[in-house]
PDB file with one MODEL, atoms N, CA, C and O in Angstrom:
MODEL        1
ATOM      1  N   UNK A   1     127.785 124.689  53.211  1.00  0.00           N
ATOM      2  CA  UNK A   1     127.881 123.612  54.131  1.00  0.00           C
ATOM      3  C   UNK A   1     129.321 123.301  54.524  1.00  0.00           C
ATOM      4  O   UNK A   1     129.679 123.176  55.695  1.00  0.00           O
ATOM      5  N   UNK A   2     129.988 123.205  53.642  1.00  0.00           N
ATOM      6  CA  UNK A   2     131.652 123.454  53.589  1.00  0.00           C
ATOM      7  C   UNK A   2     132.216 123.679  54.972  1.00  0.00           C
ATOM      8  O   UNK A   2     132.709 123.059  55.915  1.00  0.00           O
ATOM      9  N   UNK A   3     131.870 124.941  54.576  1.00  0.00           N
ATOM     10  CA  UNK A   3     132.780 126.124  55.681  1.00  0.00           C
ATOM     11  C   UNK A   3     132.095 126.138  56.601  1.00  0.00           C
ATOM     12  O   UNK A   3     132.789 126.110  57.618  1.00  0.00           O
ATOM     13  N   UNK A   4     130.744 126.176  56.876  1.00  0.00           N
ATOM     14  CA  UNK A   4     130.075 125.559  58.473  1.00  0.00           C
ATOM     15  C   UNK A   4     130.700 124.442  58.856  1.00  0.00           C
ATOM     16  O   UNK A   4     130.778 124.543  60.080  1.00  0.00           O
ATOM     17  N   UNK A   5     131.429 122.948  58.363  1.00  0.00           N
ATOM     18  CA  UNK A   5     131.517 122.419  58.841  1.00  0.00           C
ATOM     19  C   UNK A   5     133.034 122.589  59.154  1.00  0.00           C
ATOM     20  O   UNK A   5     133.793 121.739  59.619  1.00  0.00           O
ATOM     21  N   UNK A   6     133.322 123.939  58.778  1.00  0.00           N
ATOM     22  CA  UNK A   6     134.735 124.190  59.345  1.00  0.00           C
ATOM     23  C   UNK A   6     134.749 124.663  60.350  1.00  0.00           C
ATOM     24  O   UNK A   6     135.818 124.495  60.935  1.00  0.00           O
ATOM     25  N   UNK A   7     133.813 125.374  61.025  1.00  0.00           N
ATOM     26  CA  UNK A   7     133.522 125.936  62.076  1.00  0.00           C
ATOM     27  C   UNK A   7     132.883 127.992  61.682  1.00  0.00           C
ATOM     28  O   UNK A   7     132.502 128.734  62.587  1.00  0.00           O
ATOM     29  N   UNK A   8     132.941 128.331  60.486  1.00  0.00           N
ATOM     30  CA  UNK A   8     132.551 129.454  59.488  1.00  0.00           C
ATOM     31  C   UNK A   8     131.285 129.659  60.461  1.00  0.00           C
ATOM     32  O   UNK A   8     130.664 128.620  60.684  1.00  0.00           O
ATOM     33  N   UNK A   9     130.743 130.964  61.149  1.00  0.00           N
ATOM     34  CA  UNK A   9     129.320 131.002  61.019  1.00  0.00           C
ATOM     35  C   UNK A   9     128.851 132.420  60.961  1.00  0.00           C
ATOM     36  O   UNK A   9     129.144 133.272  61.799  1.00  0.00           O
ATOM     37  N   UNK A  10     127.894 132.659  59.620  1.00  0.00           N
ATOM     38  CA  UNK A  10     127.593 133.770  59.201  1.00  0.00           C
ATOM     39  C   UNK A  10     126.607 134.404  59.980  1.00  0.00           C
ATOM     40  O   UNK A  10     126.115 135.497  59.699  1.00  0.00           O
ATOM     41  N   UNK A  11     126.243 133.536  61.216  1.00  0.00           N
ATOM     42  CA  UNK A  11     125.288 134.766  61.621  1.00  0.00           C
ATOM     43  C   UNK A  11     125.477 134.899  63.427  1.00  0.00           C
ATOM     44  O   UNK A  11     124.592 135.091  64.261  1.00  0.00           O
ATOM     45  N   UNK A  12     127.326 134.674  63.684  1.00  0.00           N
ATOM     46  CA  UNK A  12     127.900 135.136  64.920  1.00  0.00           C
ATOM     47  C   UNK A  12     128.159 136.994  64.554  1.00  0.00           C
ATOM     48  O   UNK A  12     128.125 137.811  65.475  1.00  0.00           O
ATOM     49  N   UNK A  13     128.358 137.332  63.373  1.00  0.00           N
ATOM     50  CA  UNK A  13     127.988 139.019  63.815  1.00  0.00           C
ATOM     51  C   UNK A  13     128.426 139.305  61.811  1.00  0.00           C
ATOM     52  O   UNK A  13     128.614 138.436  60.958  1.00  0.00           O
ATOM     53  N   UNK A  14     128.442 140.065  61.735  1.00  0.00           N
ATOM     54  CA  UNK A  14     128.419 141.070  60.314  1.00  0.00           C
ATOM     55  C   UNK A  14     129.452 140.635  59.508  1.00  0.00           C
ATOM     56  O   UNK A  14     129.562 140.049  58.431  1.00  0.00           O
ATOM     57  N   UNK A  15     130.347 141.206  60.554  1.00  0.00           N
ATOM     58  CA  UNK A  15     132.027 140.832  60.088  1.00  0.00           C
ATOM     59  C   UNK A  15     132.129 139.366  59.712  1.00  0.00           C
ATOM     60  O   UNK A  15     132.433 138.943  58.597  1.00  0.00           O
ATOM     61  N   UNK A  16     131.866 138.721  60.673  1.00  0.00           N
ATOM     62  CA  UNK A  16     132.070 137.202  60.176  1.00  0.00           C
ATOM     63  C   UNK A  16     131.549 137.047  58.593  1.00  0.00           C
ATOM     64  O   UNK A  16     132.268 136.907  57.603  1.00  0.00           O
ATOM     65  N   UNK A  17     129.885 137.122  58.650  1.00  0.00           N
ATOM     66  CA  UNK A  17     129.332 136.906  57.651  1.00  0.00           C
ATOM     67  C   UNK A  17     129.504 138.085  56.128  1.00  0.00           C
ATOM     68  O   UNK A  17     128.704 138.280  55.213  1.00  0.00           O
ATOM     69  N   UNK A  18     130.735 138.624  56.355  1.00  0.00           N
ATOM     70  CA  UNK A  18     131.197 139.083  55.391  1.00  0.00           C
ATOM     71  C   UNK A  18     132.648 138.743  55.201  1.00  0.00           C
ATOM     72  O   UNK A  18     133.329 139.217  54.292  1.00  0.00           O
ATOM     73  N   UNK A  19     133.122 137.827  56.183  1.00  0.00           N
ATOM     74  CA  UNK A  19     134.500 137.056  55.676  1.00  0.00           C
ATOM     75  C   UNK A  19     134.268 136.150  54.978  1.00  0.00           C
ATOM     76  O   UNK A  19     134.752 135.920  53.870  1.00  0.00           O
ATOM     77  N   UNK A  20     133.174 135.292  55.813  1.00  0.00           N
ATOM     78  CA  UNK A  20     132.209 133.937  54.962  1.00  0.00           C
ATOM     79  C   UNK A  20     132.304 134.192  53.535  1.00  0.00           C
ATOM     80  O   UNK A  20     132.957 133.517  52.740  1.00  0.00           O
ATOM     81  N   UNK A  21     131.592 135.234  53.265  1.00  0.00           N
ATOM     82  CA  UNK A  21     130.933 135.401  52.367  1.00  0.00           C
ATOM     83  C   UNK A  21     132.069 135.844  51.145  1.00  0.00           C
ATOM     84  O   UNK A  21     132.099 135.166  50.119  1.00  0.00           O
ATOM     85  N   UNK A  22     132.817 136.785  51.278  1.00  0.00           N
ATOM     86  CA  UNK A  22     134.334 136.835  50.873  1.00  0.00           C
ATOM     87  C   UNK A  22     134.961 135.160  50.151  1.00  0.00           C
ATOM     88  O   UNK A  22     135.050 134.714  49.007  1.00  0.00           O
ATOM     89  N   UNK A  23     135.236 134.721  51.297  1.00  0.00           N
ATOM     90  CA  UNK A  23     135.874 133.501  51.564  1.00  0.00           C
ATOM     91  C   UNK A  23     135.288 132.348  50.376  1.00  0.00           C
ATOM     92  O   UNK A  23     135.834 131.602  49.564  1.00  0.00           O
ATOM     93  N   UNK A  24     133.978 132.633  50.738  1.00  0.00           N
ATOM     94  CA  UNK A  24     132.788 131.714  49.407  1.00  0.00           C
ATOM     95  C   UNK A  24     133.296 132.329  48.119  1.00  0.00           C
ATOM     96  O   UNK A  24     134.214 131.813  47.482  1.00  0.00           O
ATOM     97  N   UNK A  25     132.753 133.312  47.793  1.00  0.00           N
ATOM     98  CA  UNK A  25     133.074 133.990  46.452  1.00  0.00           C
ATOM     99  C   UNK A  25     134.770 133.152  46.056  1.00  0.00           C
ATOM    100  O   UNK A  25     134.854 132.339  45.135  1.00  0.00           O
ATOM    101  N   UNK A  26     135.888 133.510  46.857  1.00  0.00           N
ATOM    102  CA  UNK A  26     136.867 133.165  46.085  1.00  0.00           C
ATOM    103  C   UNK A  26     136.716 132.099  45.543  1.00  0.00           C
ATOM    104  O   UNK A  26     136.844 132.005  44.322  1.00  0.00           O
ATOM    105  N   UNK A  27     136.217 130.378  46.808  1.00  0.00           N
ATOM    106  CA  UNK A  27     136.659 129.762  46.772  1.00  0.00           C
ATOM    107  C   UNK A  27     136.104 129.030  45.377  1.00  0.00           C
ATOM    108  O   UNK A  27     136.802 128.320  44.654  1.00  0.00           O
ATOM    109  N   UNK A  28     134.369 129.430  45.104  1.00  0.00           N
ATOM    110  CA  UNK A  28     133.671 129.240  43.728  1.00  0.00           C
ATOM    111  C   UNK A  28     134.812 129.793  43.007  1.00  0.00           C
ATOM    112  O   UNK A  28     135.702 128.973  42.782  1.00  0.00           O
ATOM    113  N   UNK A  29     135.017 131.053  42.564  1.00  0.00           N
ATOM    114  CA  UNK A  29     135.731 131.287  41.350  1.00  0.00           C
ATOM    115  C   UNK A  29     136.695 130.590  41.152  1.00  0.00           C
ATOM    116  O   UNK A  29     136.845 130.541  39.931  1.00  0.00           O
ATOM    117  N   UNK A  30     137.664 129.850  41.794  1.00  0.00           N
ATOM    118  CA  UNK A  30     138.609 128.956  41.900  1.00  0.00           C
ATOM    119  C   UNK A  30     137.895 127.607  40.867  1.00  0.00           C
ATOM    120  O   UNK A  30     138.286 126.864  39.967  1.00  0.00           O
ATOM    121  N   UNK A  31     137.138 127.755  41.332  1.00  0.00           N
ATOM    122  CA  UNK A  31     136.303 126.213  40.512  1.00  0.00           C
ATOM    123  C   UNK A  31     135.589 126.623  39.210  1.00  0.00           C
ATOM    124  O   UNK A  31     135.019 125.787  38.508  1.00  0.00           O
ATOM    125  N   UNK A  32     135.637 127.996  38.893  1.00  0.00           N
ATOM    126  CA  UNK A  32     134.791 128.499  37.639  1.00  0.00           C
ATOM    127  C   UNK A  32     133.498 128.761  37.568  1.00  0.00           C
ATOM    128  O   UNK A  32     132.961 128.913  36.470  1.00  0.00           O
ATOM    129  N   UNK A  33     132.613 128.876  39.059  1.00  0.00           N
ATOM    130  CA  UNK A  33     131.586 128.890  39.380  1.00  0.00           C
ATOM    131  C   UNK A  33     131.660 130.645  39.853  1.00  0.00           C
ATOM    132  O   UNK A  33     132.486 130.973  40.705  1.00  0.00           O
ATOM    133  N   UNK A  34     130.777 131.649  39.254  1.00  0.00           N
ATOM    134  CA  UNK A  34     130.450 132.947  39.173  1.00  0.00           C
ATOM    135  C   UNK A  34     129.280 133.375  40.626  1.00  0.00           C
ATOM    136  O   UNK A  34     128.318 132.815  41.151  1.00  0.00           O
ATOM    137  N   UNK A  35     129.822 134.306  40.783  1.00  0.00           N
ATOM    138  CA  UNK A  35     129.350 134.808  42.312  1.00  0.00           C
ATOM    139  C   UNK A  35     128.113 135.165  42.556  1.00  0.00           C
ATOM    140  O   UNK A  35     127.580 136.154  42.054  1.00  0.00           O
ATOM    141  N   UNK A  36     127.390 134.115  43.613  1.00  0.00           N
ATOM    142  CA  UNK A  36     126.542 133.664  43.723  1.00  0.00           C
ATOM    143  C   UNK A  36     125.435 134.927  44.164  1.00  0.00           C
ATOM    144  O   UNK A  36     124.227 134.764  43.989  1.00  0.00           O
ATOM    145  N   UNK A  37     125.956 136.115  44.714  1.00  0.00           N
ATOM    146  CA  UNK A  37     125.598 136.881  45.395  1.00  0.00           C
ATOM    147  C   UNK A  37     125.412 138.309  44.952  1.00  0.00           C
ATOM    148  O   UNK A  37     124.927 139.292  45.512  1.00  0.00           O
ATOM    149  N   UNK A  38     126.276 137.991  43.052  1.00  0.00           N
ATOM    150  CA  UNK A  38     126.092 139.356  42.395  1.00  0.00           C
ATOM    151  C   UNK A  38     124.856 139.785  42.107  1.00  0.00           C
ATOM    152  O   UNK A  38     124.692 140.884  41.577  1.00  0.00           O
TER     153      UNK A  38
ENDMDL
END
């Protein structure tokens, strides 16, 4: 919800939704929260 309300949107094409998705992963591990997507 975050990063959508940054303007983030994972389903304008691939690439995006693999920066998103990038971008997510770090920003959890930063907080100690393990990747949501492994």
């Amino acid at each position: 919800g975050t990063l959508h309300a940054q303007g983030w949107d994972h389903e304008t094409s691939e690439l995006d939704a693999d920066e998103m998705e990038a971008y997510e992963t770090d920003i959890l591990a930063e907080l100690g929260i393990a990747d949501p997507y492994a």
